[in-house]
Every structure is written in C-alpha cells, then in structure tokens.
N, C-alpha and C positions, 0 to 999 in steps of 0.2 A: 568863429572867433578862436586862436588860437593864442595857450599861453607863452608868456615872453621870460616869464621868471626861471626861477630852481626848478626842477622837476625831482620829483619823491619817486625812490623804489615803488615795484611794484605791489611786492609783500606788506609792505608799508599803507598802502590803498586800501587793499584787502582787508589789512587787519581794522583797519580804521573804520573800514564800512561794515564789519561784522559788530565790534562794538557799538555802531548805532543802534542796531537789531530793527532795522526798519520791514516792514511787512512786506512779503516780496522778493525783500533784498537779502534774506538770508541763508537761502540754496538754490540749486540749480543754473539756469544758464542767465537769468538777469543779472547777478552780480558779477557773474565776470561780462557782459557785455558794458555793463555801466562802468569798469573799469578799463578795460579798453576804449569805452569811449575817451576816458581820461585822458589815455597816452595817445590818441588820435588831436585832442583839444592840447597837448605841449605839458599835462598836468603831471605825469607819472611818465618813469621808464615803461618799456615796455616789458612782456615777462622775459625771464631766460628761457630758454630752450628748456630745462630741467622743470622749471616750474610750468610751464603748456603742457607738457607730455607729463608731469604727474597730474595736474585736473583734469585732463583727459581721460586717464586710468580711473579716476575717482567720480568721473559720470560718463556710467557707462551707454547709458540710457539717452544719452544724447550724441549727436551728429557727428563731431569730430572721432568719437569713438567708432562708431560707426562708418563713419571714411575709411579709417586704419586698416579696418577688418575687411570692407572691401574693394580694396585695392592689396589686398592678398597677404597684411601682417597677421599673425596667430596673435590676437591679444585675448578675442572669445576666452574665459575660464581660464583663465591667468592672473596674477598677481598686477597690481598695478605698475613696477616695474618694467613690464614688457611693451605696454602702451609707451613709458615713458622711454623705452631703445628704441621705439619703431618710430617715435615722430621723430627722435631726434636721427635716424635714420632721414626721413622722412625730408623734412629740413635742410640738412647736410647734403642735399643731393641735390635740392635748390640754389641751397646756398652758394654750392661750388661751380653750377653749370651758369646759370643767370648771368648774363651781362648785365655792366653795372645802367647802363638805358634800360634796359628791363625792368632792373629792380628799384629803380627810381620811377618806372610809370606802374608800378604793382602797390609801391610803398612798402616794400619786402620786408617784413620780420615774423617774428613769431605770432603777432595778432593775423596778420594777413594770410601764415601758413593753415593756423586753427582754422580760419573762417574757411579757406580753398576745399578743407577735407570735409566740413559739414554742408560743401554743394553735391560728392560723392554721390549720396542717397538720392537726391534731386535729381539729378542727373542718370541716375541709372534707374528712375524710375519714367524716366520719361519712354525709356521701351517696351513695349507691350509684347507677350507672348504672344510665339509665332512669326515674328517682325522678322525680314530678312535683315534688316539693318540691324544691330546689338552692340553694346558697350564692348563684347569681345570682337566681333566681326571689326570693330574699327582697330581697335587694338592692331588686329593681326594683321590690317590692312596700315597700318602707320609703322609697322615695325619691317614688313616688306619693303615699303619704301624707304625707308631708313637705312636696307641691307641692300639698295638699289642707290644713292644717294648719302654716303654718308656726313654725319652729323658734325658740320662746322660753327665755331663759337661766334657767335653775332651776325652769322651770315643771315637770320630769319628779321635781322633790322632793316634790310633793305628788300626785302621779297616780297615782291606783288601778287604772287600767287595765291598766299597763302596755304600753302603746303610748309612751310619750314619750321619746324619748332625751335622755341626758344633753349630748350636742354634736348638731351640724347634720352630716349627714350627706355633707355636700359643703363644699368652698371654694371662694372667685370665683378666678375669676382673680389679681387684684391682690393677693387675700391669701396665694393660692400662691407669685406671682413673688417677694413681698417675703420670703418664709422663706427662695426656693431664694438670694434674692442675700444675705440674712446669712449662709449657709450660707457660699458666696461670700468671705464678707469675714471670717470666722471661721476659715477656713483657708488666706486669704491672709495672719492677721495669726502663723498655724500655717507660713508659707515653704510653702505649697501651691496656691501660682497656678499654676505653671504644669501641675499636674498635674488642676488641676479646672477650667480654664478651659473645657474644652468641658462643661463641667455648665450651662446657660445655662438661661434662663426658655426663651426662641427655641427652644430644641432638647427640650426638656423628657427630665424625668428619671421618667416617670412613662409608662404604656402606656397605648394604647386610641386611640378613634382621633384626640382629639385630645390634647395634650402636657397638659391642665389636668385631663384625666379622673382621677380619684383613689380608693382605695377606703378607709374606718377602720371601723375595729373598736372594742368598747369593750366590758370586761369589767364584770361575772364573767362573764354569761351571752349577750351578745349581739355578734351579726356584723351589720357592715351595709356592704353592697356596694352600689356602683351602676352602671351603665352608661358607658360615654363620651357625653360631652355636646360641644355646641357651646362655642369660645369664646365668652367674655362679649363 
C-alpha cells in the first residue's frame, strides 16, 4: 500500500515517533528502519543527505557505519562529522554517475544509499581466510578492466555480459576534492566549521596510501574495490 496524500519531512517522523517513547522504538536501528519504512509507503520524505550521514556517525555500532570504514573512509575515532563528509562523499558519486534507468530500478536516494553500505560487512564477510578469491583481489581485477575498457555512461544498460558497471569505479581527483569542499560548505552553512575544518581535500578523509584512493560499491549484486592510486 502506498500513500497518496502530503508527505511529512523526515525530521518530523523522527521527532514524532521519539515522543511516543514506544519500547523498541527509541534507539538504535529499528526506528529509523520504521521510518524509512514510512518514506518507502509514500508517508514521509526521505532523509537529506546531511541527516543519513549524521545518524550514521551517531551509531557507530551499526552497519552503515561500518560500510564507510570499509570501503576505505577514516571515520573509525572521529567526530561524527567525518561519517557525515564520507557518505555524502559517498552518495555524490552515486548520484552523479547512475543513470537515470538505474536509479529508477535501485529507487535511488539516501534510504537506498544507507541500506547498500550495511551489505559492505556481509559481503566482505562471505570471504574466508586464505580464499584466493577476496574483496581486494576482485577490486583489482574490476579496476584492470576498467583501465582495459574504459568506463562509458549507460553503456552497462545494454550488456549481456555482465562485466559493465553502472558507475566508474574510481574518481580523479578534482572530482573528489569538489564533493569533500561542498561537504565543507554544507555544514558550514549547518554552524559546523569549526568542527569539520580539519576534513580538508589536503588531509583527505579517505585511506590508503594516497588521501584520493577511494573504494564504491554498487548494488544488488556487486562490490567493487580498488587499490590506492597515485594522485592525479
């Protein structure tokens, strides 16, 4: 069943169902899944981008948080800010590469980005020490072919192989720095300069051995990691 009416901010959901104080319902990951159920039934928007990536920082203990970290953002022992630049990193990379057939059979937004990053664990646990096959060996084997093949927009809408991704499996430089500084400017216009000022392009927000190295994933079915690279 899906609603036909107004739909209510998300904040609005939240706040509404904390004031119930139902058992259950008043931390961790059931209430926001029961609000996202909302905005999946037509009830509520879905969150912004700023609001995914702060409850993320703010349960760290759970899966999306965990995605972040591995797929190579520094959020480990950080400020919750940092969680909040790295999905909207995170995001931002989705959002730009996805074709709109894409993201109309994904249902693309920020419930759909949250849920993709709490498969991370799941998925990278299904490798067992020792395995020749591993979350990095595919990486390095999808990013060769990428560097053998390069990455065109909607061309994996018609490929029977299944070898083609929906996005490019890497971003340059420039187009990393300019997400981390809207990031930046997005939570400075949030009274959050002085708390994300050291989230910088310079210092990067992302592991490996250089600050641009970056890892995406992209559901239903596929992980795709890569290596640290050289800056551009």
């Amino acid at each position: 069943m899906h609603h036909s009416g107004k739909r209510v901010e998300w904040e609005a959901g939240r706040e509404w169902l904390a004031a119930r104080k139902l058992i259950c319902f008043t931390s961790g990951l059931t209430p926001f899944q029961f609000l996202n159920n909302l905005v999946n039934a037509g009830i509520l928007y879905p969150p912004s981008v700023e609001q995914s990536g702060s409850w993320i920082g703010q349960h760290r203990r759970l899966g999306a948080f965990d995605g972040l970290a591995r797929i190579g953002f520094k959020v480990d022992c950080r400020p919750v800010h940092w969680a909040e630049a790295s999905f909207k990193t995170f995001y931002a990379h989705l959002d730009r590469y996805l074709s709109p057939e894409d993201k109309e059979m994904l249902v693309f937004d920020t419930v759909f980005t949250e849920h993709l990053l709490c498969k991370v664990a799941r998925y990278s646990k299904a490798f067992c020490e020792g395995d020749k096959i591993t979350l990095d060996s595919l990486g390095r084997q999808a990013i060769l072919q990428e560097a053998s093949m390069p990455w065109i927009s909607g061309e994996n809408l018609e490929d029977a192989t299944g070898k083609l991704f929906p996005i490019p499996l890497h971003t340059d430089k420039e187009s990393l720095k300019r997400i981390v500084e809207q990031a930046i400017s997005v939570s400075t216009e949030s009274q959050c300069l002085g708390r994300i000022s050291s989230l910088t392009p310079n210092k990067g927000i992302v592991t490996g051995a250089s600050p641009w190295s970056i890892i995406i994933l992209i559901a239903p079915c596929t992980i795709i990691t890569f290596p640290p690279s050289s800056p551009a």
